[in-house]
BAPA-926100 format. One record per residue (C-alpha): x negated, y, z negated; residue number from 1; residue in one letter. Coordinates in steps of 0.05 Angstrom, whole numbers, always signed. Each point is the difference from the previous one (the first is absolute). Example, Ala and Ser with C-alpha at 12.3 -4.5 7.8 and 13.67 -1.06 7.14 Angstrom:
<nodes>
+--------+--------+--------+-----+------+
:      X :      Y :      Z :  nr : rest :
+--------+--------+--------+-----+------+
:   -246 :    -90 :   -156 :   1 :    a :
:    -27 :    +69 :    +13 :   2 :    s :
+--------+--------+--------+-----+------+
</nodes>
This chain:
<nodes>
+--------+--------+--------+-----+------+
:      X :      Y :      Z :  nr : rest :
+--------+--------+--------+-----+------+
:    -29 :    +29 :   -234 :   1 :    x :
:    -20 :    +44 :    -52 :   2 :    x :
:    -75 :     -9 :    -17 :   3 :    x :
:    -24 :    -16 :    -75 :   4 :    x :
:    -63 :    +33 :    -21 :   5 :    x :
:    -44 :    -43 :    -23 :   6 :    x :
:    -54 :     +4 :    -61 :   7 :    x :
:    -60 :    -44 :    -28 :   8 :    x :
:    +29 :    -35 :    -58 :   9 :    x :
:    +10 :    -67 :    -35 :  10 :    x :
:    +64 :    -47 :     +0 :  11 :    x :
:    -16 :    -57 :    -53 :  12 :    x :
:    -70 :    -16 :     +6 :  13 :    x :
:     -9 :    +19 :    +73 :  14 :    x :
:    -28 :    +58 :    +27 :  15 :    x :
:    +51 :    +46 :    +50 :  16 :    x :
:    -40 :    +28 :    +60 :  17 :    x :
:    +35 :    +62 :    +22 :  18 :    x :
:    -38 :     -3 :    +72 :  19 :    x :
:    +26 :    -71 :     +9 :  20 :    x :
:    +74 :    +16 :    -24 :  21 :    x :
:     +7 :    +56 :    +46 :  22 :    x :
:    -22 :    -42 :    +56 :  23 :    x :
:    +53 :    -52 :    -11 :  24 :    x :
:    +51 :    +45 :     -1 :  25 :    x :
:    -21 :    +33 :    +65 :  26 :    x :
:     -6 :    -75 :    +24 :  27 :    x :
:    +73 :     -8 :    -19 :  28 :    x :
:    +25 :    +52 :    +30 :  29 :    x :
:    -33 :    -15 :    +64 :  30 :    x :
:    +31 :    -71 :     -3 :  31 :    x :
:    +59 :    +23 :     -9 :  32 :    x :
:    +10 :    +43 :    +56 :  33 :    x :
:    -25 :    -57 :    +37 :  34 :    x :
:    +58 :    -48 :    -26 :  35 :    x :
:    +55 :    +58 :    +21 :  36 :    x :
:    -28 :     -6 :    +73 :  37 :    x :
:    +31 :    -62 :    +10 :  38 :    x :
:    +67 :    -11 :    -47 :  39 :    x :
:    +30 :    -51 :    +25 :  40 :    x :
:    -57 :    -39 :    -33 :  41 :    x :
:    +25 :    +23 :    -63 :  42 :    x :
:    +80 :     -9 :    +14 :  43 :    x :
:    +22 :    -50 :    -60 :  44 :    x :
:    +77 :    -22 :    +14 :  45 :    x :
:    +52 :    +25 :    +47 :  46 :    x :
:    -23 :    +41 :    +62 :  47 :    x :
:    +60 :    +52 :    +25 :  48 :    x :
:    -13 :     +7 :    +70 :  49 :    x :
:    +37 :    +42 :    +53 :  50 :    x :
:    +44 :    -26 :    +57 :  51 :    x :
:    -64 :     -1 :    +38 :  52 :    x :
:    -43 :    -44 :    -53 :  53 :    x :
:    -36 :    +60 :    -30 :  54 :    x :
:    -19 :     +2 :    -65 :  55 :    x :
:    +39 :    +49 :    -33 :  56 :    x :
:     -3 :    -12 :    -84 :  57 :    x :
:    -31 :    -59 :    -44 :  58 :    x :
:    -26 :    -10 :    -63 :  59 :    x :
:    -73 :     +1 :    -12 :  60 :    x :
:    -58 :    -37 :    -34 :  61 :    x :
:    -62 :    +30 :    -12 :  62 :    x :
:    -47 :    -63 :     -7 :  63 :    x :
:    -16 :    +18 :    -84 :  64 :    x :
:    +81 :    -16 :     -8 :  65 :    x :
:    +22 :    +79 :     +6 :  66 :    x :
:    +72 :     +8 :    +31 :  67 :    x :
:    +16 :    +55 :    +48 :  68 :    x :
:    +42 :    +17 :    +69 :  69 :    x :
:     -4 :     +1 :    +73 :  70 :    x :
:    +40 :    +48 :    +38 :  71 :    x :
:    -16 :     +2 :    +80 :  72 :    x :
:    +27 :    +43 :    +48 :  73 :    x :
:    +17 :    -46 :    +66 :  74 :    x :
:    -29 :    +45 :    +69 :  75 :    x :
:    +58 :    +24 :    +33 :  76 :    x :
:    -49 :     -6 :    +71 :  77 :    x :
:    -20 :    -73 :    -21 :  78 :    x :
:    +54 :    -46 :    -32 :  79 :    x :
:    -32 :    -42 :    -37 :  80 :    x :
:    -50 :    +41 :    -30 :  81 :    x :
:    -19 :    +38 :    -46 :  82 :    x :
:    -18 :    +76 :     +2 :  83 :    x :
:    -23 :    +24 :    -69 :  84 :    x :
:     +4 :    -38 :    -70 :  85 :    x :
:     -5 :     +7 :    -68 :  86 :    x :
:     -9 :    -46 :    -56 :  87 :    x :
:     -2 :    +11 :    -84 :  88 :    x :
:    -44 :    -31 :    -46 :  89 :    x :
:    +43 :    +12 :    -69 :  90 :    x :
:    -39 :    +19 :    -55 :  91 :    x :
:    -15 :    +63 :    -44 :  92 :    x :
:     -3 :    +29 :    +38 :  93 :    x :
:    +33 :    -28 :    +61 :  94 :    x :
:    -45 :    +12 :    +61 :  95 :    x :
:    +30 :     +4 :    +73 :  96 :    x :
:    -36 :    -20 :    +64 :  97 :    x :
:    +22 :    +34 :    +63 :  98 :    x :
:    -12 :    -17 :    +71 :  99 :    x :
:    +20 :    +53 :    +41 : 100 :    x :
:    +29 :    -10 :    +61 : 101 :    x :
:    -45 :    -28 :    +49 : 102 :    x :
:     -6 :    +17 :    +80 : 103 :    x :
:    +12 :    -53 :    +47 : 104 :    x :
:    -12 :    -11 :    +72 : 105 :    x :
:    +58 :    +19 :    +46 : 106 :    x :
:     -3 :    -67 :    +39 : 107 :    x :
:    -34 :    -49 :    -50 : 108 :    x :
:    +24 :    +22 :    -59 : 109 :    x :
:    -70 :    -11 :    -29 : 110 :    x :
:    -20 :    +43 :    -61 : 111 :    x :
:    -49 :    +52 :    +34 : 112 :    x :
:     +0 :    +41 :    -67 : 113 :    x :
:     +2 :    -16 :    -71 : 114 :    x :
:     +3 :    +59 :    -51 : 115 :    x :
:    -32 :    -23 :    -61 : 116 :    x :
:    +36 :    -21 :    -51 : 117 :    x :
:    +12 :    +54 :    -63 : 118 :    x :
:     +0 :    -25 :    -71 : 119 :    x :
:    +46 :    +52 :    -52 : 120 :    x :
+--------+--------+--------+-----+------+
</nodes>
């Protein structure tokens, strides 16, 4: 998410810290990031899933009412998972969070490694 630059100022009668702005929005972003970890929290409606029950597409809710999409790709090793994500949170501009694909164990199928996820 593109970052705002912040400056001491006055909105009405109250006094704008810059410091304290700045924060939030590094807050916010943080929480964010934190929200596209785990999407099917925020899938609002219909769920496509594959033959094998992954989630493959849904719409999205970000919890402040923003719309946006889900689009999984289901592991070809694991049916029934999925391998990398990413999910939209429309706006101006529109950000995209992307999972990338994650490594799983050969027998488990337990996630051994999880890229971070990359915000553009």
């Amino acid at each position: 998410m593109p970052k705002r630059t912040w400056t001491d100022g006055v909105l009405g009668n109250t006094p704008l810290s810059a410091i304290r702005l700045n924060q939030l929005e590094t807050d916010l972003d943080a929480a964010l990031v934190a929200l596209a970890r785990n999407p099917d929290d925020l899938f609002a409606g219909a769920v496509t899933r594959d033959a094998n029950g992954a989630a493959i597409s849904a719409v999205v809710k970000w919890p402040d009412g923003v719309d946006g999409t889900y689009s999984g790709t289901a592991s070809v090793s694991f049916p029934g998972s999925v391998s990398a994500y990413t999910i939209t949170r429309v706006g101006s501009p529109t950000i995209t969070y992307t999972q990338p694909a994650v490594t799983r164990d050969s027998t488990t199928g337990q996630i051994t490694n999880r890229p971070p996820i990359t915000v553009s």
